[in-house]
C-alpha positions in Angstrom: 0.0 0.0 0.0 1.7 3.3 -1.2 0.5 6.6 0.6 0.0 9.5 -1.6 -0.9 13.6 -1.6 -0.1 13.3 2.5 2.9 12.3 4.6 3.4 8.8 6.2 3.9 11.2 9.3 0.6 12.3 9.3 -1.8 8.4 8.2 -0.1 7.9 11.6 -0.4 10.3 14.6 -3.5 11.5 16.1 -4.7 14.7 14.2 -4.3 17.8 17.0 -6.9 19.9 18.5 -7.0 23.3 17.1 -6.2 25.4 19.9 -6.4 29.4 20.8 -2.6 30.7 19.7 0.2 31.4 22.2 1.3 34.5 22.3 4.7 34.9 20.6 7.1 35.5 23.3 5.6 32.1 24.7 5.8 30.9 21.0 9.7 32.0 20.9 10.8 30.4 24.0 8.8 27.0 23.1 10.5 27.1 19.4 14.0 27.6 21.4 12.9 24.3 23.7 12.0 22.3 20.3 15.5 23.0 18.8 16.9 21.9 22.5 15.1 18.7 22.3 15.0 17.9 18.7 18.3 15.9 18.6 17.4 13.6 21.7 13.8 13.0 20.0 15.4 12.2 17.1 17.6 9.5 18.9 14.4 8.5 20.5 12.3 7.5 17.4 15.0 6.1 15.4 15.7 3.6 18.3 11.8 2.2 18.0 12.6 -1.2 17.2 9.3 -2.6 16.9 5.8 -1.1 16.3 2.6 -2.9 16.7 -0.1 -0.8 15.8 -1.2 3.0 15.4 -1.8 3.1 19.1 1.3 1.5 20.1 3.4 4.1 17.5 2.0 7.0 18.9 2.1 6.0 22.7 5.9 5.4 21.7 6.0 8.9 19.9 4.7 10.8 22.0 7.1 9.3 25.0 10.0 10.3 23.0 9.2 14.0 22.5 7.7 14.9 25.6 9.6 17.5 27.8 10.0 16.5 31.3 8.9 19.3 34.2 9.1 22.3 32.2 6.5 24.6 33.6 6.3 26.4 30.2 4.5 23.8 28.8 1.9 23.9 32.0 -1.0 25.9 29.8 -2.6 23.3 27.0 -2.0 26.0 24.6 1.8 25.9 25.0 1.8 22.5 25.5 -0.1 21.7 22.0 1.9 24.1 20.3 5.4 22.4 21.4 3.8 19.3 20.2 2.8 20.3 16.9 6.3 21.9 16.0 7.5 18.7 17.2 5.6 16.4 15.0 7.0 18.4 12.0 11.0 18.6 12.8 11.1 14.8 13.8 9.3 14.1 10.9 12.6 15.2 8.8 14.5 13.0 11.0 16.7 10.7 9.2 15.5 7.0 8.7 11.8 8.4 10.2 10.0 8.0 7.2 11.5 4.6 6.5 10.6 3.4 10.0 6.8 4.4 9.6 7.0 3.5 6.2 8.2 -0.1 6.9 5.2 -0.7 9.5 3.0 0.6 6.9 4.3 -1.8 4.3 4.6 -5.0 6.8 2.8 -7.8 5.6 -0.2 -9.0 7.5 1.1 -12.0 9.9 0.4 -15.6 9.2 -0.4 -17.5 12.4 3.1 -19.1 11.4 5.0 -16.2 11.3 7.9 -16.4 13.4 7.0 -13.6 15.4 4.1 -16.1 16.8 7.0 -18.7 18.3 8.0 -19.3 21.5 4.5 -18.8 23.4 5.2 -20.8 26.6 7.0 -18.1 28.1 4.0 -15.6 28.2 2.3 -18.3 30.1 1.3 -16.2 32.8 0.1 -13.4 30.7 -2.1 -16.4 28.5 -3.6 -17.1 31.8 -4.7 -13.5 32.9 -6.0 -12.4 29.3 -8.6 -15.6 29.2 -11.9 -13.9 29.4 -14.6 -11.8 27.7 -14.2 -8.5 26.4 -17.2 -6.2 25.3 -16.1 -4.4 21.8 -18.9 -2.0 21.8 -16.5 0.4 22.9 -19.4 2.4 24.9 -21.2 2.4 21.7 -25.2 1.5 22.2 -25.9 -1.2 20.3 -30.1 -1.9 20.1 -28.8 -5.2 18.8 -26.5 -6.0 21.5 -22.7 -5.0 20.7 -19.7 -7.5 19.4 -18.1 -9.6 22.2 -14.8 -11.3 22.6 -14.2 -14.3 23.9 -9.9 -15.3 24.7 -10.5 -19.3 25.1 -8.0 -21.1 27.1 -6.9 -23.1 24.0 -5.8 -20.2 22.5 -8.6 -19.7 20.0 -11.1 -16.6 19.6 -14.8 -16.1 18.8 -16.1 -12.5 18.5 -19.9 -13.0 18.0 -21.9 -9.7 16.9 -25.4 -9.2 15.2 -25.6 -11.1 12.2 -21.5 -12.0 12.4 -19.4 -14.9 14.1 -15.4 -14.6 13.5 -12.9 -17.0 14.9 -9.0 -17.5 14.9 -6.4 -17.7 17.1 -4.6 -15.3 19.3 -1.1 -15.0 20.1 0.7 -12.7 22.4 3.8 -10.7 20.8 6.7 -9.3 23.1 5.0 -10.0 26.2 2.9 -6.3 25.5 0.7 -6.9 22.3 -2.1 -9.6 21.6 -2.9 -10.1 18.1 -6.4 -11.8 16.9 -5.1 -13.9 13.9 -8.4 -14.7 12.0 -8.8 -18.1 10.3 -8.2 -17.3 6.6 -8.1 -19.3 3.2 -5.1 -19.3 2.2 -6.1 -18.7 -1.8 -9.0 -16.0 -2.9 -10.4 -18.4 -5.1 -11.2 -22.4 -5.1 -11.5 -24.9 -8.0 -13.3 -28.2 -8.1 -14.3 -30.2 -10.6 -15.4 -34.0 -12.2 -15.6 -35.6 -15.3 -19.0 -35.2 -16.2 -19.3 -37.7 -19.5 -22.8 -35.8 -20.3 -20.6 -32.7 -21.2 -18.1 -34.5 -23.6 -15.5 -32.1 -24.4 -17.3 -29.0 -23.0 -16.7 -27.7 -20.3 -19.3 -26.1 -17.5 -18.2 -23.7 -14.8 -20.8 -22.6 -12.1 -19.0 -19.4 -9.9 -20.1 -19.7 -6.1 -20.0 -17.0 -4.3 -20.9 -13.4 -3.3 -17.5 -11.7 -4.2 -17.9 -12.3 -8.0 -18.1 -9.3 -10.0 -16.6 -7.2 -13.0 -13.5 -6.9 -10.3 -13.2 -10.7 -10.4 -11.7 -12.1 -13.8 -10.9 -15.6 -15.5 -8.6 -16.8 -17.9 -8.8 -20.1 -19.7 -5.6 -21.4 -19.6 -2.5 -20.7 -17.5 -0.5 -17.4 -17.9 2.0 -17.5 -21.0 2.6 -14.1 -21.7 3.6 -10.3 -20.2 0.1 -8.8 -20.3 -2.8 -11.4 -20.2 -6.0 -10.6 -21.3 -8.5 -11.3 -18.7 -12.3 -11.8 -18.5 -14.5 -9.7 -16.1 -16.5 -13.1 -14.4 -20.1 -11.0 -14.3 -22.0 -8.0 -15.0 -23.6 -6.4 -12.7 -26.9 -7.6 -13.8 -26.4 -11.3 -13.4 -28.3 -12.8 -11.4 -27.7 -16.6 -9.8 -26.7 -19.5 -10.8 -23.2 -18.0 -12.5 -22.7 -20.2 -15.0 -20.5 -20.2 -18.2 -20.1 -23.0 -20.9 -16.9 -23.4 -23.2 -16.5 -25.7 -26.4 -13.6 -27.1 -24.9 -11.9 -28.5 -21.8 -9.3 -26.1 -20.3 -5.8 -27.2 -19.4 -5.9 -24.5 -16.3 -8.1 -21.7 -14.9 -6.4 -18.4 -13.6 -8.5 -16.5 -11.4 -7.5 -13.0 -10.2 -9.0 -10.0 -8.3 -8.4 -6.5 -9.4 -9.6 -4.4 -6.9 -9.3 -0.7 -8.8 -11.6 -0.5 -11.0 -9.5 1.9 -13.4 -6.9 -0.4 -13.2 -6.8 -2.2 -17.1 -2.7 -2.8 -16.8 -0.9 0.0 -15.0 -1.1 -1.9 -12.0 0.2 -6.2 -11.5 -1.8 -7.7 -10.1 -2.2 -11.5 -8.5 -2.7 -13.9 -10.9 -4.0 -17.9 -9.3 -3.5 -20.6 -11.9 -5.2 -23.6 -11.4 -3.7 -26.8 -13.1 -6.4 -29.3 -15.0 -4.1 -31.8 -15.8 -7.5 -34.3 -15.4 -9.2 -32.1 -17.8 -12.1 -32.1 -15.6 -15.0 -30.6 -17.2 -17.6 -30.0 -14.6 -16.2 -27.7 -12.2 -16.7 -24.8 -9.4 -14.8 -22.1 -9.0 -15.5 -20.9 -5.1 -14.6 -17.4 -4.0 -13.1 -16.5 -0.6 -11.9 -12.8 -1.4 -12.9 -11.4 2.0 -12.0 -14.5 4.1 -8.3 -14.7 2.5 -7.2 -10.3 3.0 -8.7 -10.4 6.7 -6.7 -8.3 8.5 -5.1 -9.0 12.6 -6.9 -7.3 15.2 -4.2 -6.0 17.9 -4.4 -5.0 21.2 -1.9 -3.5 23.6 -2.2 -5.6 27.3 -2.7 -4.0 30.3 -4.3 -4.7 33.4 -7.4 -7.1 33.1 -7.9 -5.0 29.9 -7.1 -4.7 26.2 -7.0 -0.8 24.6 -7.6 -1.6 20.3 -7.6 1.0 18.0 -11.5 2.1 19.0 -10.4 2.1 22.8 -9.8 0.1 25.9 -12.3 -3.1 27.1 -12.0 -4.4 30.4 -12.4 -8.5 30.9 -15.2 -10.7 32.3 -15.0 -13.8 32.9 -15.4 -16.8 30.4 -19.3 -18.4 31.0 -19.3 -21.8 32.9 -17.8 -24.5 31.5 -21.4 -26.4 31.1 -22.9 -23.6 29.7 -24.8 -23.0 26.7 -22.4 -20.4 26.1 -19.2 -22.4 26.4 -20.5 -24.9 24.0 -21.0 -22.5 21.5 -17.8 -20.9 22.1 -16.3 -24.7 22.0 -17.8 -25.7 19.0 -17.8 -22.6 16.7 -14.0 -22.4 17.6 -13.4 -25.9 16.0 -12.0 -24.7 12.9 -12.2 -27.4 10.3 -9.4 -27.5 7.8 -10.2 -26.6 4.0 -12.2 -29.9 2.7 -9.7 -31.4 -0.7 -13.9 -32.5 -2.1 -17.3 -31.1 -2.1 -20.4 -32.6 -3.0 -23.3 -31.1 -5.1 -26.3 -32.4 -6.9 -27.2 -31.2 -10.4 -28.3 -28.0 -9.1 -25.9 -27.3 -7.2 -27.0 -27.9 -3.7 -24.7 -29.1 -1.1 -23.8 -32.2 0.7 -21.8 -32.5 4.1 -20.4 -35.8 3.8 -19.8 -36.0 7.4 -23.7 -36.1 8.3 -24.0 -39.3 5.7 -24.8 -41.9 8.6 -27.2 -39.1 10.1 -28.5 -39.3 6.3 -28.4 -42.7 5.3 -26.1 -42.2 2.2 -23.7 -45.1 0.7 -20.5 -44.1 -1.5 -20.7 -45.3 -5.2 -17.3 -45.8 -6.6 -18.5 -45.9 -9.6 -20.5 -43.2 -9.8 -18.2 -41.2 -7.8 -21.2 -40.2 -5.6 -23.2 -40.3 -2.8 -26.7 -42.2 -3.3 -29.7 -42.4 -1.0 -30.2 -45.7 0.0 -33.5 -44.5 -0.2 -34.6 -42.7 -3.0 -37.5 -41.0 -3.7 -40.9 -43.2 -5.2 -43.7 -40.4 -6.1 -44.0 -36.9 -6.9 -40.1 -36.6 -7.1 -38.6 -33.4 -8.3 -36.5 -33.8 -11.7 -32.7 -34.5 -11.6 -31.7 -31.5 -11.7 -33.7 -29.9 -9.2 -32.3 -28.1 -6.2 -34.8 -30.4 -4.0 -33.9 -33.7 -5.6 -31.2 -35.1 -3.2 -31.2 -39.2 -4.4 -27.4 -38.3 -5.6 -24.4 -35.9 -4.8 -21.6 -35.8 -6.7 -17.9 -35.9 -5.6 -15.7 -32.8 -6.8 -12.0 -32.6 -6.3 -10.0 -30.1 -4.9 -7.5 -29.1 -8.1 -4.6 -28.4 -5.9 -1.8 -27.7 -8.0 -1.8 -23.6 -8.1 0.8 -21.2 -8.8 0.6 -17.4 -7.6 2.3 -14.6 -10.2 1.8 -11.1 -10.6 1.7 -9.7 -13.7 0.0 -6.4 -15.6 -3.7 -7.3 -18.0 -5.6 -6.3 -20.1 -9.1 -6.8 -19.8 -11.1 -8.3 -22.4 -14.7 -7.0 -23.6 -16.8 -9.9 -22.9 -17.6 -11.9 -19.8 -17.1 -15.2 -18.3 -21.2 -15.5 -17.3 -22.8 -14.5 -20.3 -25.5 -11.1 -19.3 -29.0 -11.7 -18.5 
């Protein structure tokens, strides 16, 4: 992310009250206690070594330009005036802007990040931050506000109206907690089957709520500088998202472009999908929002947290045999990413796990689960959503490559327009 038409200095610090002026022999003597302190400020912020978040930065900012027991800076006039010409002569500090602009830059963490290792010695601190947390923030809610629960096994649930997240948390440095959020680790998801019915066509139903003109295909992988991609859906499409192509496609590439005036001044990142079993009834899934969820971070104080929206103070976790706690225990069972799906013809889904709750049986043959029994009168046709006698088994095509490179967008779509 590149910051433009405003200083790194200033996406980062608090903006200032406007105050009444000082008068300017109190200005004089407060510019004369700036160019005193400047040097030792200076010092200050170039030996940060590590910042968390905007709240930590600034707490650590401030600290380094403050002016101990100077009774000039008693009156809040003086004192936001000293601060102000502060902010701007440390901001021409050498290596300043490469500091701020390195946190800016930083990568979001992965939960195995190193900076995530050796856990066992904030044992202590694990123990006293295991609780809930309101994250209303003093904001009324008529809904209710978000909560936060810190489980014992190092997993989070922060249930709001309408909204359940999970993830895990970590403690960094002893200081900082971050909320890592459970994440695909791709945007996009391909399955498929050989589907004899299709021949050599191909069918490709797009599942999911992120598709757009922002989302775009390619049929095939990426072989040269400036691909041309296909917007996935207009606007005016409405469900099922389907597209049909004369032929079977070696590899899908999938992509995102997220500025809409982007059409190759930008790379971008390109997900290539191998179909070296020229599969030819597939899904593509999208997971844009799930895969660029950001860490939550909180600076750890005394039974409380302080985020970016302000400070929450712990309660504790709900009984153990509580309804509550078995929510909390089940919802934070985070299930890896399935390698198969199962649909019917429509499209409807099938959780293979509930097939003895079901009474399903596993034909090889038809690579499919099949009602062991099936419907007698008044069935809906085959390819009904309602008709579940059969679900078919879709693979997980697993073999993707990540590049970035510039497009061009091409002037039809994958879904053809309503």
């Amino acid at each position: 992310m590149k910051i433009s038409n405003m200083s790194l200095f200033s996406c980062l610090l608090i903006t200032s009250v406007l105050s009444t002026p000082v008068n300017a022999q109190t200005e004089d003597s407060i510019k004369k206690l700036v160019e005193k302190n400047v040097v030792e400020a200076c010092d200050c912020v170039k030996n940060i070594d590590y910042i968390d978040n905007f709240i930590d930065f600034n707490m650590k900012f401030d600290q380094c330009i403050q002016s101990e027991n100077n009774s000039l800076l008693k009156q809040e006039e003086a004192y936001q005036t000293y601060n102000d010409l502060m902010y701007e002569r440390v901001e021409s500090c050498g290596n300043f802007a490469k500091t701020v602009d390195d946190f800016l830059q930083h990568p979001e963490p992965k939960l195995s990040d190193p900076i995530y290792n050796n856990q066992k010695q904030y044992k202590e601190i694990a123990k006293s931050i295991v609780g809930q947390y309101s994250m209303s923030f003093g904001n009324y809610s008529p809904e209710g506000g978000a909560s936060l629960a810190l489980l014992d096994n190092q997993r989070y649930v922060i249930v709001g109206f309408g909204v359940v997240l999970v993830g895990d948390w970590r403690i960094v440095k002893g200081k900082y907690l971050h909320l890592i959020p459970h994440r695909t680790e791709y945007p996009f998801y391909v399955f498929g089957r050989h589907n004899t019915e299709l021949k050599d066509k191909t069918k490709i139903r797009f599942k999911g709520s992120g598709f757009s003109e922002s989302t775009l295909i390619r049929y095939g992988e990426i072989s040269q500088d400036t691909p041309i991609l296909m917007p996935i859906l207009h606007i005016d499409n409405q469900y099922p998202y389907d597209a049909k192509i004369p032929h079977i496609p070696r590899a899908l590439s999938l992509a995102y472009n997220s500025d809409y005036e982007n059409n190759d001044d930008e790379a971008i990142d390109i997900y290539t999908f191998d179909n070296d079993e020229e599969l030819n009834d597939l899904y593509v899934l999208e997971f844009n929002k799930l895969a660029r969820r950001e860490v939550m971070k909180a600076i750890i104080g005394d039974d409380e947290l302080t985020f970016d929206q302000g400070t929450t103070t712990k309660r504790p976790l709900p009984r153990a045999t509580s309804e509550n706690a078995e929510f909390y225990k089940e919802i934070s069972d985070i299930k890896p990413f399935p390698k198969t799906l199962y649909y019917n013809l429509a499209g409807r889904s099938f959780d293979s796990r509930d097939i003895k709750q079901y009474n399903y049986t596993f034909d090889d043959n038809l690579k499919a689960y099949v009602a062991n029994i099936k419907c007698h009168e008044d069935c809906p046709a085959a390819d009904d959503y309602d008709n579940t006698d059969i679900f078919y088994e879709y693979k997980s095509l697993e073999d993707i490559t990540v590049q970035q490179s510039k497009f061009k967008i091409a002037n039809t779509f994958a879904v053809p327009r309503d």
